[in-house]
C-alpha positions in Angstrom: -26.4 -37.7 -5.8 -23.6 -38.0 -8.4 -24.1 -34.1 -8.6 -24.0 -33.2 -5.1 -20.7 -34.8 -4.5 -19.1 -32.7 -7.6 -20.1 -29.7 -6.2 -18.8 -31.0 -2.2 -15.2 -32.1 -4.0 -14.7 -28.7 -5.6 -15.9 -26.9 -2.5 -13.0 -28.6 -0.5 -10.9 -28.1 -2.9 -11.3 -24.1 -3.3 -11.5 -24.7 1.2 -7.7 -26.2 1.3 -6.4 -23.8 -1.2 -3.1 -24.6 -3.6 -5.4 -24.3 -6.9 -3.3 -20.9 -8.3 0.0 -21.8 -10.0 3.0 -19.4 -8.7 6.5 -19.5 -10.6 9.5 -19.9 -8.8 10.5 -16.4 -6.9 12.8 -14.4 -8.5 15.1 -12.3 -6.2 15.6 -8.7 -7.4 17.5 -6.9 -4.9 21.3 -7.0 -4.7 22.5 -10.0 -3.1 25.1 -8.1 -1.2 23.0 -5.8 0.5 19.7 -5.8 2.5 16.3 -4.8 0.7 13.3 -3.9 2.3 9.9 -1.6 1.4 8.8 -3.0 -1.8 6.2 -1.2 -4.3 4.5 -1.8 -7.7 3.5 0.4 -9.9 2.9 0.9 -13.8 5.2 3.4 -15.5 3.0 6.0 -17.9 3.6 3.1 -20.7 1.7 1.0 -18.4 4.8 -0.8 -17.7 5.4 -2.8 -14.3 7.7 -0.9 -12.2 9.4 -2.5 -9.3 10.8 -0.2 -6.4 12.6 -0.9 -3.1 15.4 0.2 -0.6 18.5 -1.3 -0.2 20.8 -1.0 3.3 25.1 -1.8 2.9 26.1 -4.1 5.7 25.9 -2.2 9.6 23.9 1.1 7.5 20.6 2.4 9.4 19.3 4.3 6.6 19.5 3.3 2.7 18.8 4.4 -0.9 15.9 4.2 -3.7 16.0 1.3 -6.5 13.8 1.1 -9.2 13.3 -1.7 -12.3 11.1 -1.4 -14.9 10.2 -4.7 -16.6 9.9 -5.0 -20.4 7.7 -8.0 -20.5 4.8 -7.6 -17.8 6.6 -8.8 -14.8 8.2 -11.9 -15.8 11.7 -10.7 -16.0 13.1 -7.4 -14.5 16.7 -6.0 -15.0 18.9 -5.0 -12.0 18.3 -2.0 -10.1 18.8 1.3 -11.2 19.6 4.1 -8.0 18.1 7.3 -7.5 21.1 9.1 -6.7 18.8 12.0 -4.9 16.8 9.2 -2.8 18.9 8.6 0.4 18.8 8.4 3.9 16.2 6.5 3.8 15.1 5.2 7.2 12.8 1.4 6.2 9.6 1.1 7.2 7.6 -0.9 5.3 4.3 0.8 6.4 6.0 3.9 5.1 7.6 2.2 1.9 9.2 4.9 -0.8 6.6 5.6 -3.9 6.8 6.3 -7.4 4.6 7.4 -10.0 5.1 8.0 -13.6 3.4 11.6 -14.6 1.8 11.7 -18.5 4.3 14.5 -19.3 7.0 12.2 -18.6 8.0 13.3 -15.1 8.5 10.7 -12.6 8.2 11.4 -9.0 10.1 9.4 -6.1 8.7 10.3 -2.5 10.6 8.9 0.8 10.4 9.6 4.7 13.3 10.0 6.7 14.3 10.4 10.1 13.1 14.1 11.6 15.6 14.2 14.4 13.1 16.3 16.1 13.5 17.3 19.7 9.6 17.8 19.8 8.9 14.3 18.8 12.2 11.6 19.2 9.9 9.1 16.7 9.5 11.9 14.5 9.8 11.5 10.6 10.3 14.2 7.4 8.6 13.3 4.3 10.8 14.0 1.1 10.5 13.8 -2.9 12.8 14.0 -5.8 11.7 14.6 -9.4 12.9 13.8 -12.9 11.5 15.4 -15.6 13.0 13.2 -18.5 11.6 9.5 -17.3 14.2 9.0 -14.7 17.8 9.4 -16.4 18.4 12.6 -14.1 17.5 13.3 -11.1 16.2 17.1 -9.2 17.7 17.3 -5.6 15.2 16.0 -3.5 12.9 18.8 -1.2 11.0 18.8 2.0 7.0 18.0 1.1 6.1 20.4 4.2 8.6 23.2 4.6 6.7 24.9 7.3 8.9 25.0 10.3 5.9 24.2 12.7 5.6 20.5 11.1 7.9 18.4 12.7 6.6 14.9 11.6 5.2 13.7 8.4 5.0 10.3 7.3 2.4 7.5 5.6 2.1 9.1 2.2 0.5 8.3 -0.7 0.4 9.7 -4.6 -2.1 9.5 -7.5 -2.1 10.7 -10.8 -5.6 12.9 -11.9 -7.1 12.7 -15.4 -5.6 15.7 -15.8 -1.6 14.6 -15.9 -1.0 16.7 -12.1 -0.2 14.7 -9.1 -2.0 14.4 -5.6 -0.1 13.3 -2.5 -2.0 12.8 0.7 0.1 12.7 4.0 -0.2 12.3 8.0 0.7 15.7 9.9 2.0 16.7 13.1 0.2 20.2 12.5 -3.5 19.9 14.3 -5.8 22.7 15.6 -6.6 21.0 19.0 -5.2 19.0 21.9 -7.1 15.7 20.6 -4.9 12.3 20.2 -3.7 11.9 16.5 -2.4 13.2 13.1 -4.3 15.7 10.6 -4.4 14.4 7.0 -3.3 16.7 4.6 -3.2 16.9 0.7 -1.2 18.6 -1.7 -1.1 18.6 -6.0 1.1 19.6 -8.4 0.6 22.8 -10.8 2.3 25.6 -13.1 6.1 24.9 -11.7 7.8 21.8 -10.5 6.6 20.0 -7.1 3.7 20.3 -5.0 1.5 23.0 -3.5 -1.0 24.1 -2.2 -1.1 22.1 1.2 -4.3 21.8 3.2 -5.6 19.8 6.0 -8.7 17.8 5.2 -9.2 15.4 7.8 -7.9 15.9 12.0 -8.1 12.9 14.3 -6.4 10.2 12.4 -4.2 7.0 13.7 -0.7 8.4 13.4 1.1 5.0 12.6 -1.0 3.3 10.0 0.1 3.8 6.2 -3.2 5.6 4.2 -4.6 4.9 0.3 -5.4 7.0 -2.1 -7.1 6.1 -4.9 -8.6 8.5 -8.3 -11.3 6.8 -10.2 -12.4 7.4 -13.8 -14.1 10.4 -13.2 -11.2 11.9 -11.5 -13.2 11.7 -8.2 -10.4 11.1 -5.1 -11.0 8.5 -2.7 -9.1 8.2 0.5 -9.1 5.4 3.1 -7.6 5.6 6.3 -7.7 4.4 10.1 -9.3 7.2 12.2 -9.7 8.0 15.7 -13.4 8.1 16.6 -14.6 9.4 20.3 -11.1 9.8 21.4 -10.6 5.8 21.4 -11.9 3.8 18.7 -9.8 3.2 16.0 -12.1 2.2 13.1 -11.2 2.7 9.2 -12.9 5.1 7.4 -13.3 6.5 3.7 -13.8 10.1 2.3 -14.8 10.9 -1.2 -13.4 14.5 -3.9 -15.8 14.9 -6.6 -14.1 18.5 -7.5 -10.0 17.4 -7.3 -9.5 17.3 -3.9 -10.8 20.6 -3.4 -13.6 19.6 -0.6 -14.2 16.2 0.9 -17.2 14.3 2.4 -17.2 13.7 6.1 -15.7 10.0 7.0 -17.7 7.2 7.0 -16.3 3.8 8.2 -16.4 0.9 6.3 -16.7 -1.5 9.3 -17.7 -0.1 12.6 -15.4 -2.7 14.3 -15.2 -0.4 17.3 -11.5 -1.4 18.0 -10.9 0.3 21.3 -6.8 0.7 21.5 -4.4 3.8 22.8 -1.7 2.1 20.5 -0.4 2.5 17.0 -1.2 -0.9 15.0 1.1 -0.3 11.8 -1.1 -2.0 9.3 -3.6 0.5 7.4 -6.4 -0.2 4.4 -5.9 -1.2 0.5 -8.5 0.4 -1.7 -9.4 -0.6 -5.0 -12.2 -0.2 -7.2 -14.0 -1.9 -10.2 -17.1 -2.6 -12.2 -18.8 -3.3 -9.1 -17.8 -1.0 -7.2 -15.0 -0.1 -4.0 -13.2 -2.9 -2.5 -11.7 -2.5 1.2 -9.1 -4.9 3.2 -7.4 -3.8 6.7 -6.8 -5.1 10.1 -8.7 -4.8 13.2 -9.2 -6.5 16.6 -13.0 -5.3 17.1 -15.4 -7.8 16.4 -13.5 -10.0 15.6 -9.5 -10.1 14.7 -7.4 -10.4 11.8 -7.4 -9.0 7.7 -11.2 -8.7 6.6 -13.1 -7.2 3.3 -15.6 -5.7 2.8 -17.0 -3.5 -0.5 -19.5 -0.6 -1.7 -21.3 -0.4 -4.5 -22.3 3.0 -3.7 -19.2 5.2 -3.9 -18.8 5.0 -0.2 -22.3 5.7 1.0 -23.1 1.8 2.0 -20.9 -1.4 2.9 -21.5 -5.0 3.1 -20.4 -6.7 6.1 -17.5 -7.6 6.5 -15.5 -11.0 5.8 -12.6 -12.5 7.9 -9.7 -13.6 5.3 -7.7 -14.4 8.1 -8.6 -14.5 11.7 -5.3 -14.4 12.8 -4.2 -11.9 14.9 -0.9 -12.0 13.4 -2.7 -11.1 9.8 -1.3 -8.1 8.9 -0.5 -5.7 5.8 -3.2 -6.0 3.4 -2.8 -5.2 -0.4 -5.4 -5.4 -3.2 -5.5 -5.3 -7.0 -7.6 -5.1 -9.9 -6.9 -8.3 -12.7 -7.5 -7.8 -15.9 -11.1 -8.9 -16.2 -12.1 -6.6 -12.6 -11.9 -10.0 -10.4 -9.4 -9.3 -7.4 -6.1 -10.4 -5.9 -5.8 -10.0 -2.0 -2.5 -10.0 -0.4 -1.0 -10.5 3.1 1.2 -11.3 5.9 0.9 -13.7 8.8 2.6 -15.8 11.3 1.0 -19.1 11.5 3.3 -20.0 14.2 6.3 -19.1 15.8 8.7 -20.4 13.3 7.8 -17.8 10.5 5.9 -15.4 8.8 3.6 -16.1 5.0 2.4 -14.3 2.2 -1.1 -15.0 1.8 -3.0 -14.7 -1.3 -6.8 -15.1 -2.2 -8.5 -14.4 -5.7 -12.2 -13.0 -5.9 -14.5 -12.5 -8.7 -15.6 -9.2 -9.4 -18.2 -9.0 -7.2 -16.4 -10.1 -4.5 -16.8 -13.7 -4.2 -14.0 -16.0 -2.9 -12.9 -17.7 -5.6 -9.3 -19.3 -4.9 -6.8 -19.3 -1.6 -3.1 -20.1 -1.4 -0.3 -19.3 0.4 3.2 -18.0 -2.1 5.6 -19.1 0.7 6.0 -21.2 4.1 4.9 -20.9 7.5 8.6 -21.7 8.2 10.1 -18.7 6.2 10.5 -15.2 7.0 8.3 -13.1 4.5 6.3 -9.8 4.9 5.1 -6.8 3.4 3.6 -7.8 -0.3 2.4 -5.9 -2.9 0.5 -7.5 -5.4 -0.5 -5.9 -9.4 -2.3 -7.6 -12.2 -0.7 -9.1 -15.3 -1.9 -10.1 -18.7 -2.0 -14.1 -17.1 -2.8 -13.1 -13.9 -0.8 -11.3 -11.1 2.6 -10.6 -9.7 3.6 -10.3 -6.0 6.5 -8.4 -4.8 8.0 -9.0 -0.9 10.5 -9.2 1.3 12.2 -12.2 2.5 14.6 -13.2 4.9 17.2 -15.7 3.0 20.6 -17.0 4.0 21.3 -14.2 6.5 20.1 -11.4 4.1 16.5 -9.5 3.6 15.7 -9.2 -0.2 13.3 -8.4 -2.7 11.5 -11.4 -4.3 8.8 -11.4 -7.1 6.5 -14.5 -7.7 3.9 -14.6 -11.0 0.7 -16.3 -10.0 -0.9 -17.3 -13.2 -5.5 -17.3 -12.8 
């Protein structure tokens, strides 16, 4: 008896939540200014680099920032510019990206406004380079220069084994009359930027931010939410073996069936470990809210899925690998009218539920996290609304 109600007090406990231990935020944007689109990635030292936009007072558009911290996330130094990365219109669905090249380039890619007369909602995908580890900057260039795409946007970049860069993008540029955006991918080569643009994918939801993911074995993996039978929007994943130069067909990970002629602005988080790929995204089919699910497979099979929160208002999903392959979830929602929370929840390896918490307030204004593992645990970037201004806050969780 005395060892049934052990096991009932630690299940209520892991139930209510409040069992990881978050350090006070840290803001990292400029005070003066608002900051918005917040992203985490490692620098080719396997630093932790922090990027974001920041608006001046009455500005539509902004510029890149960037911080790389020297000790794992626990301290970051002020924000350097990229001169070359402006006119930035915010979106945090379509947040700036960085990544750190072997050979020492660094890549910054940004969407802007198109200004289209074709499509008024129309957005241009642009990217700067530095080839010396971000001291100077290249002027930044169109992704797509062909004068027949008109709207690019929901990026996302990779490294390959072999040091070259892959970007995967949503296009304008389709070969039929069908609802949606073709995905398209491009990869870096002989001279500076990328080439070799192809579509690989044509009936995909044109307002929800894709994944990309390269494994191991240099095999791409991309996750996205497509358009199936004109009006099911379900999220799907397709699998490279050979560099992204063919693709399998799309398989959904959930078949939510989410009938909707709308544009959700929340897409998947991929990740993958010892056990396999692990999936969070958003739906309202069969169910509403964030939900997981994984494959242990490569894609070919998926467990059902699991509701992390069944609030409609649970948006933005973002995973990450810790240290030992066990996994950090993170999200948005508005648990009421009075604000909007970072939720976080901590799974083994094999995707059990291990730990859930929430890093800030149901009365506080705070979207859009990104989460990445430390040494002691993890650290989650977001924005937040704070006396008047949006900034950029960081929070360690230790595991």
């Amino acid at each position: 008896m005395k060892n049934l109600l052990i096991v009932f007090v630690i299940f209520l406990a892991a139930c209510r939540g409040g069992q990881m231990t978050g350090n006070a935020e840290r803001l990292v944007s400029d005070t003066t200014r608002n900051a918005s689109c917040t992203y985490l990635t490692r620098d080719a030292s396997g630093k932790l680099v922090l990027s974001w936009v920041e608006q001046q007072a009455g500005e539509e558009t902004g510029m890149l920032y960037y911080a790389v911290s020297p000790d794992g996330g626990k301290t970051f130094p002020a924000g350097k510019p990229i001169p070359t990365a402006q006119g930035i219109q915010p979106h945090g669905e379509n947040m700036p990206k960085m990544i750190f090249r072997p050979n020492g380039e660094v890549i910054a890619m940004y969407g802007v406004q198109s200004n289209d007369p074709r499509n008024k909602y129309a957005g241009k995908v642009f990217y700067t380079l530095s080839e010396d580890g971000g001291n100077t900057w290249q002027p930044a260039v169109p992704l797509v220069t062909d004068t027949a795409g008109y709207d690019q946007r929901y990026f996302d970049m990779a490294v390959l084994p072999s040091g070259e860069a892959v970007a995967i993008w949503l296009d304008n540029r389709k070969f039929h009359q069908k609802e949606g955006s073709t995905l398209y991918i491009a990869i870096t080569g002989a001279t500076p930027g990328f080439h070799r643009e192809r579509p690989i994918v044509q009936t995909v939801c044109q307002c929800c931010r894709t994944a990309l993911y390269v494994d191991a074995q240099g095999g791409l993996h991309a996750a996205f939410r497509d358009i199936i039978q004109d009006t099911i929007r379900d999220m799907v994943h397709i699998f490279s073996k050979d560099g992204g130069e063919t693709f399998t067909q799309p398989v959904r990970i959930s078949a939510d069936n989410w009938a909707i002629n709308g544009c959700p602005h929340t897409g998947p988080a991929m990740v993958r470990n010892g056990n396999g790929l692990h999936f969070a995204w958003f739906t309202m089919g069969s169910g509403e809210g964030v939900f997981y699910c994984q494959s242990p497979d490569n894609g070919i099979s998926y467990t059902k899925k699991e509701s992390i929160s069944a609030l409609p208002t649970a948006k933005h999903p973002q995973l990450a690998v810790m240290e030992r392959g066990d996994l950090a979830l993170v999200w948005d929602e508005a648990a009421d009218t009075s604000g909007n929370r970072i939720g976080i929840l901590h799974k083994s390896a094999d995707g059990r539920t291990l730990e859930r918490d929430f890093l800030t307030a149901k009365n506080e204004f705070a979207g859009f996290p990104v989460v990445e593992q430390t040494g002691e645990g993890m650290l989650v970037a977001y924005k937040k609304r704070k006396n008047g201004k949006e900034g950029i806050y960081v929070k360690s969780v230790k595991l």
